[in-house]
SEZAMAR-565966 format. One record per residue (C-alpha): residue number from 1; y, z, x; residue in three letters. Coordinates in Angstrom, 2 decimals, always signed. Last residue first. Layout:
N
[pt NUM [Y Z X] "ALA"] ...
END
This chain:
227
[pt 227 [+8.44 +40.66 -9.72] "UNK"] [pt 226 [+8.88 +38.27 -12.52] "UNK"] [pt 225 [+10.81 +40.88 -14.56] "UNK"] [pt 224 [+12.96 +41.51 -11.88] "UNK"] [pt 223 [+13.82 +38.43 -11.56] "UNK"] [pt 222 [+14.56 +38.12 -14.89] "UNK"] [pt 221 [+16.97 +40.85 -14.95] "UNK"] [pt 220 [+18.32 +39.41 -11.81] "UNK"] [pt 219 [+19.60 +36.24 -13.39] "UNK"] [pt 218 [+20.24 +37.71 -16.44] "UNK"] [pt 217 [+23.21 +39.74 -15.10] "UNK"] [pt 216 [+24.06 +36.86 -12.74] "UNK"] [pt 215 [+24.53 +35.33 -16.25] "UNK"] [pt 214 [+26.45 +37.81 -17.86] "UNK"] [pt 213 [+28.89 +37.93 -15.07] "UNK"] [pt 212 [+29.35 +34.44 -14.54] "UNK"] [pt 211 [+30.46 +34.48 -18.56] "UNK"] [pt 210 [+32.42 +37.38 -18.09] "UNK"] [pt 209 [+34.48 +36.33 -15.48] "UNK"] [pt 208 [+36.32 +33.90 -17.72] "UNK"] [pt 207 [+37.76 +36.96 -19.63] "UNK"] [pt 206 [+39.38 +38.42 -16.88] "UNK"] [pt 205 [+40.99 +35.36 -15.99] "UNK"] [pt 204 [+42.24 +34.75 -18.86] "UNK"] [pt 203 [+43.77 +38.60 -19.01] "UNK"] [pt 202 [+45.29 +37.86 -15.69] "UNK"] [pt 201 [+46.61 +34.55 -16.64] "UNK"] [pt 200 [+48.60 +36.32 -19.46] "UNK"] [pt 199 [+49.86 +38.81 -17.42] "UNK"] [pt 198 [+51.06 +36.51 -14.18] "UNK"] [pt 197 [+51.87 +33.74 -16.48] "UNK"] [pt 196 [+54.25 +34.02 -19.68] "UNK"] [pt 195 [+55.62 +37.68 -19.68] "UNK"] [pt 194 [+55.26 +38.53 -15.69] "UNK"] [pt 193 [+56.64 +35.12 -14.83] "UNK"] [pt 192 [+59.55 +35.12 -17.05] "UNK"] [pt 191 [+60.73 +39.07 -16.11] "UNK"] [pt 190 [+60.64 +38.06 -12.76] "UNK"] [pt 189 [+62.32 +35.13 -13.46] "UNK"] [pt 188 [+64.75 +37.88 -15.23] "UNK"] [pt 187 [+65.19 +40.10 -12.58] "UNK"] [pt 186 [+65.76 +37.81 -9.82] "UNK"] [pt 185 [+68.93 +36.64 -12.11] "UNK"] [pt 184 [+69.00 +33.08 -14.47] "UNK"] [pt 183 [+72.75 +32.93 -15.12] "UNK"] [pt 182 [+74.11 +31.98 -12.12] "UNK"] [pt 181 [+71.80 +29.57 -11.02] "UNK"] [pt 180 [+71.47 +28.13 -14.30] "UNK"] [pt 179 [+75.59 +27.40 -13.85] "UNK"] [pt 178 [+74.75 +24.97 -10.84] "UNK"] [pt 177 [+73.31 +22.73 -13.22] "UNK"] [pt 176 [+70.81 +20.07 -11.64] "UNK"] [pt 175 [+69.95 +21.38 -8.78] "UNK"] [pt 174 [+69.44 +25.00 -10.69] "UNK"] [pt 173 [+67.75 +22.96 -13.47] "UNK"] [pt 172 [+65.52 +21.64 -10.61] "UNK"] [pt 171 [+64.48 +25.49 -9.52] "UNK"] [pt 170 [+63.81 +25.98 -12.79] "UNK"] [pt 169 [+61.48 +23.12 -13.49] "UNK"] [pt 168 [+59.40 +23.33 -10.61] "UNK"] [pt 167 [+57.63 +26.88 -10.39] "UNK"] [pt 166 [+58.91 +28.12 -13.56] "UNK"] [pt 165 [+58.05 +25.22 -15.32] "UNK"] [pt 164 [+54.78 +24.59 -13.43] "UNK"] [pt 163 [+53.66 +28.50 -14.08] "UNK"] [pt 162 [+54.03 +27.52 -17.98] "UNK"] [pt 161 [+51.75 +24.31 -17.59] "UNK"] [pt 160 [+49.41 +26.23 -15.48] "UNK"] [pt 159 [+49.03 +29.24 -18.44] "UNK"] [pt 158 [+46.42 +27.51 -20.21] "UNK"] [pt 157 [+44.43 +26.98 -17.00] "UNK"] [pt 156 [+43.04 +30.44 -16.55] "UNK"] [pt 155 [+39.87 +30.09 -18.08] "UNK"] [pt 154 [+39.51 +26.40 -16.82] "UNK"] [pt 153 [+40.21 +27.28 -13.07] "UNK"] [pt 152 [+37.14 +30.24 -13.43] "UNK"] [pt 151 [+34.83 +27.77 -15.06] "UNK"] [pt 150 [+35.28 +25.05 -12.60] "UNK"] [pt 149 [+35.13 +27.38 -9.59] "UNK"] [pt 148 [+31.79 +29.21 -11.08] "UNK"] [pt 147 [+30.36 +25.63 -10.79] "UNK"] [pt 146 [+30.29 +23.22 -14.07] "UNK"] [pt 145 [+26.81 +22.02 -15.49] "UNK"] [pt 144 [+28.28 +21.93 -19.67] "UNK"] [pt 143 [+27.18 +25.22 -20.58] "UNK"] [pt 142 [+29.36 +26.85 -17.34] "UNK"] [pt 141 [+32.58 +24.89 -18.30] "UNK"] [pt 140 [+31.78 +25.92 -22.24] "UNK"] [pt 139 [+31.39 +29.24 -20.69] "UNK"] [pt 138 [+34.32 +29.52 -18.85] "UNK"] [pt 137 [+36.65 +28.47 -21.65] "UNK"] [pt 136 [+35.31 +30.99 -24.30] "UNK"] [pt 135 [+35.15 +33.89 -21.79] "UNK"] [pt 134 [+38.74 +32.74 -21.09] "UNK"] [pt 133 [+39.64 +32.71 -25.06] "UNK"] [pt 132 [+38.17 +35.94 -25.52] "UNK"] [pt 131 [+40.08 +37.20 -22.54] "UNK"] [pt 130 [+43.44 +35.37 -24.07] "UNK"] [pt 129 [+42.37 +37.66 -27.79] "UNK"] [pt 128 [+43.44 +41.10 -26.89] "UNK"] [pt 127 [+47.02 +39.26 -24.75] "UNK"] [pt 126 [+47.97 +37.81 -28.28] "UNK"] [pt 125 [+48.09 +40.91 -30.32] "UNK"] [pt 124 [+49.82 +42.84 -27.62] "UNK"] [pt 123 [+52.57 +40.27 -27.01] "UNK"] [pt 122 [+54.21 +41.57 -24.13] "UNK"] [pt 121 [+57.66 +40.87 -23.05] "UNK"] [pt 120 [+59.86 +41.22 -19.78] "UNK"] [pt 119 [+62.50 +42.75 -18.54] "UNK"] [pt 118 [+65.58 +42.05 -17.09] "UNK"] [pt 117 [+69.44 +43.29 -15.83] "UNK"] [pt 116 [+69.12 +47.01 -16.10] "UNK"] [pt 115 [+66.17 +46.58 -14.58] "UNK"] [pt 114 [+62.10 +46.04 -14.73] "UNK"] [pt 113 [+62.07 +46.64 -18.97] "UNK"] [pt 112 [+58.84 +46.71 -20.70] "UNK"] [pt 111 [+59.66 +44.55 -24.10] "UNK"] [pt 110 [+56.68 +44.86 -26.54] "UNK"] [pt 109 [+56.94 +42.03 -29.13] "UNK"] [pt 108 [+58.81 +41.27 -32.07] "UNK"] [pt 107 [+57.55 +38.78 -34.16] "UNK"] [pt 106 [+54.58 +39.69 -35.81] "UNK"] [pt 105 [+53.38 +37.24 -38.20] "UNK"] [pt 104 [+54.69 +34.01 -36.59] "UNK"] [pt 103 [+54.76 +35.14 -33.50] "UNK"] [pt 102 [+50.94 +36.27 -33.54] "UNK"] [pt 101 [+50.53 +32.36 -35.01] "UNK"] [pt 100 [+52.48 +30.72 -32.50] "UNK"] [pt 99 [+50.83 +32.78 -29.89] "UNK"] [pt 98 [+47.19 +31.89 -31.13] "UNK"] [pt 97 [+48.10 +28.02 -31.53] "UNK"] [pt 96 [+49.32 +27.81 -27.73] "UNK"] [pt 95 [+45.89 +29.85 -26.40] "UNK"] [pt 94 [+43.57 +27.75 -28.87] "UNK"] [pt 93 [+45.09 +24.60 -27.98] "UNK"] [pt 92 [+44.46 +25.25 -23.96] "UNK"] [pt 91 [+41.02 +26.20 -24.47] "UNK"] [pt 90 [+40.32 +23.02 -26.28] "UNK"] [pt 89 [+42.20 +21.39 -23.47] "UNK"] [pt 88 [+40.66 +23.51 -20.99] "UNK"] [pt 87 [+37.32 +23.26 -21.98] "UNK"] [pt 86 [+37.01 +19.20 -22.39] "UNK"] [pt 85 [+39.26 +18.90 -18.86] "UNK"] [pt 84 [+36.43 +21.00 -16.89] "UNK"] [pt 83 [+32.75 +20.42 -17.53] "UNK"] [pt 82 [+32.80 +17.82 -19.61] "UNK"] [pt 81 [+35.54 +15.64 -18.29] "UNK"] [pt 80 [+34.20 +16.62 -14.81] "UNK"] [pt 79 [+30.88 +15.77 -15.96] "UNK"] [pt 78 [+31.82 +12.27 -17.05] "UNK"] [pt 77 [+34.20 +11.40 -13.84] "UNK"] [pt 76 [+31.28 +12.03 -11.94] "UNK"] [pt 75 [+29.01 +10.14 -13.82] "UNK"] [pt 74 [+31.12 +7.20 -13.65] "UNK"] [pt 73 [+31.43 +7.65 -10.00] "UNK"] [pt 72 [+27.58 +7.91 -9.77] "UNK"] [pt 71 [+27.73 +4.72 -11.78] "UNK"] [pt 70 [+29.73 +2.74 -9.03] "UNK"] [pt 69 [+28.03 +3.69 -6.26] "UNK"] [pt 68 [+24.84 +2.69 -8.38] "UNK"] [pt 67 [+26.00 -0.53 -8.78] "UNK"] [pt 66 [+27.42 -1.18 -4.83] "UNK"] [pt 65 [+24.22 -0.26 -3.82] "UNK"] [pt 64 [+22.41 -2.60 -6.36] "UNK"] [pt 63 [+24.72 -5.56 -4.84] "UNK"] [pt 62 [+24.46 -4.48 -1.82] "UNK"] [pt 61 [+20.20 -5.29 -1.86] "UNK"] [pt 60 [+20.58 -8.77 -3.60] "UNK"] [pt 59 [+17.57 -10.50 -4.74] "UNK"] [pt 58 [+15.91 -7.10 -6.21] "UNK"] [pt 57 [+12.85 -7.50 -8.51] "UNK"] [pt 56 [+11.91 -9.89 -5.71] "UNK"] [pt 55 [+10.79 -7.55 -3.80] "UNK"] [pt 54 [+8.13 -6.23 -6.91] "UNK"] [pt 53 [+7.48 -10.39 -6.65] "UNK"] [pt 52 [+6.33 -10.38 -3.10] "UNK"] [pt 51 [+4.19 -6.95 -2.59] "UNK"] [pt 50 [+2.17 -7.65 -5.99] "UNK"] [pt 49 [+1.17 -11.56 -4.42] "UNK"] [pt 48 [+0.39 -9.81 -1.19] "UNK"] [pt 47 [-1.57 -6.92 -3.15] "UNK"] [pt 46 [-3.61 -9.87 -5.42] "UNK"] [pt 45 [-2.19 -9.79 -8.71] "UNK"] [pt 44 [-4.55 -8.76 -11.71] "UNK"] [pt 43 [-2.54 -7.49 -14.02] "UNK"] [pt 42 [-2.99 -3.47 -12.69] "UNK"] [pt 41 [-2.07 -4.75 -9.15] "UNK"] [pt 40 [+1.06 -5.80 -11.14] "UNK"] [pt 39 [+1.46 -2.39 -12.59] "UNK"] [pt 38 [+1.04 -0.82 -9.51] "UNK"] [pt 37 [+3.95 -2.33 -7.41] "UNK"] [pt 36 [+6.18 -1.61 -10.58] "UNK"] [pt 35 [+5.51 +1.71 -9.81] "UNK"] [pt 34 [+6.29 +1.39 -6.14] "UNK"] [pt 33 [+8.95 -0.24 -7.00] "UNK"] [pt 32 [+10.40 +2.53 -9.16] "UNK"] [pt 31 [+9.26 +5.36 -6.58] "UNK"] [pt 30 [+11.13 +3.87 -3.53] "UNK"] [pt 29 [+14.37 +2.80 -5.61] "UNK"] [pt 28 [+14.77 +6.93 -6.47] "UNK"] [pt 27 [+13.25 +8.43 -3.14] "UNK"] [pt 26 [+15.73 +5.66 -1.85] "UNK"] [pt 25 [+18.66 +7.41 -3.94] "UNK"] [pt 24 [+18.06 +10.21 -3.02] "UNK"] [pt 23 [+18.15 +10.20 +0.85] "UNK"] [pt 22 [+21.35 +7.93 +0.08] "UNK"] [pt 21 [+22.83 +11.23 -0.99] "UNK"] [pt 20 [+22.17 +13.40 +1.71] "UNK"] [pt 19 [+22.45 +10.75 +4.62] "UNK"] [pt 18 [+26.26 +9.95 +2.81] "UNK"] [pt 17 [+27.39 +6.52 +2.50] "UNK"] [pt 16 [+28.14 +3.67 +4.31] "UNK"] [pt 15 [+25.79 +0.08 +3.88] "UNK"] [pt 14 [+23.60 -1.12 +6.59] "UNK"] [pt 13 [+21.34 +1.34 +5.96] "UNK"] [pt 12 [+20.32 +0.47 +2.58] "UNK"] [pt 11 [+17.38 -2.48 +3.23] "UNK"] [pt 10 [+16.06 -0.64 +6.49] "UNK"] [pt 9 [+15.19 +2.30 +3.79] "UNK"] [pt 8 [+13.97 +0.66 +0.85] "UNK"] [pt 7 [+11.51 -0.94 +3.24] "UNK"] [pt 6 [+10.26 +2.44 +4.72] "UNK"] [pt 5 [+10.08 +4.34 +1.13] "UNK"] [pt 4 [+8.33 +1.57 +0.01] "UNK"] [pt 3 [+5.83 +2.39 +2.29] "UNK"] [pt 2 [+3.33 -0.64 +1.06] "UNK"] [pt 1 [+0.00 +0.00 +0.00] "UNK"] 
END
């Protein structure tokens, strides 16, 4: 019989890519032609005649490299999709709709004061349910494949687009209109970062460990149950 894995081998390795991952992939190519080897041995073709046509089954060697390049892309882009953007967006609604609805109903919310010049504010209500909401996001990330990374940036995400403004946008404004400067103190970005990023993304975060907590929790329950 042929070593398949020995002709699939010298075919590939003129092309770039990673030892790791072209490894796999001629395990992959290896097994299917050696199956389709066996079928035709099966039908009655001699093992020269078998050996020609399962070859043939691929005329152009860069051309099947260069196809599944491209659909390990595609199903790269399709787990990151699932595994991060699809839980942070849903995440993400959840989070905005939840504070609208908390200020809707209860409008005035704890103000902790840092100085006679700023404070800032704490929604009680809305920081009990952002852990939920981070547990929520991290396990969706974790359901879907994702690494501990991917679930613990998806937790916290909701609060990126409000850490951008601050980040960027303020220091523009004061570019842009010298009086921001003046009115905008230390105090009071302080104040804005503790109310809409530093506590809130804490409690995310908090919550998003839970998931990766649980499950290293039944990780080594059921090890110890095997042991």
């Amino acid at each position: 019989m042929p070593d398949w894995i020995e002709i699939v081998r010298r075919n590939l390795s003129r092309f770039s890519g990673a030892e790791s991952e072209k490894h796999e992939v001629i395990a992959e190519i290896a097994d299917h032609l050696g199956e389709t080897y066996e079928e035709m041995l099966r039908s009655g073709s001699s093992a020269q005649e078998a050996e020609r046509r399962t070859l043939a089954t691929v005329p152009d060697w860069e051309d099947l490299w260069q196809r599944i390049q491209s659909a390990k892309k595609e199903d790269l882009v399709q787990d990151r999709i699932r595994q991060f953007w699809l839980p942070t967006l849903i995440v993400y609604v959840l989070t905005t709709s939840s504070l609208a609805v908390i200020q809707k109903f209860r409008p005035q919310p704890l103000f902790l004061r840092l100085s006679e010049t700023g404070g800032f504010l704490l929604y009680v209500p809305w920081l009990i349910v952002l852990p939920l909401l981070g547990a929520l996001a991290a396990y969706l990330s974790l359901r879907a494949g994702g690494s501990s990374r991917s679930a613990i940036l998806a937790s916290a995400f909701p609060v990126v687009p409000y850490a951008a403004f601050f980040i960027i946008g303020l220091p523009l404004s004061f570019i842009i209109d010298s009086h921001v400067a003046r009115n905008i103190q230390a105090a009071g970005f302080a104040g804005f970062m503790l109310s809409w990023v530093l506590v809130p993304g804490t409690a995310l975060l908090a919550g998003g460990l839970l998931p990766r907590a649980a499950l290293s929790s039944m990780l080594r329950s059921g090890r110890a149950t095997h042991t």
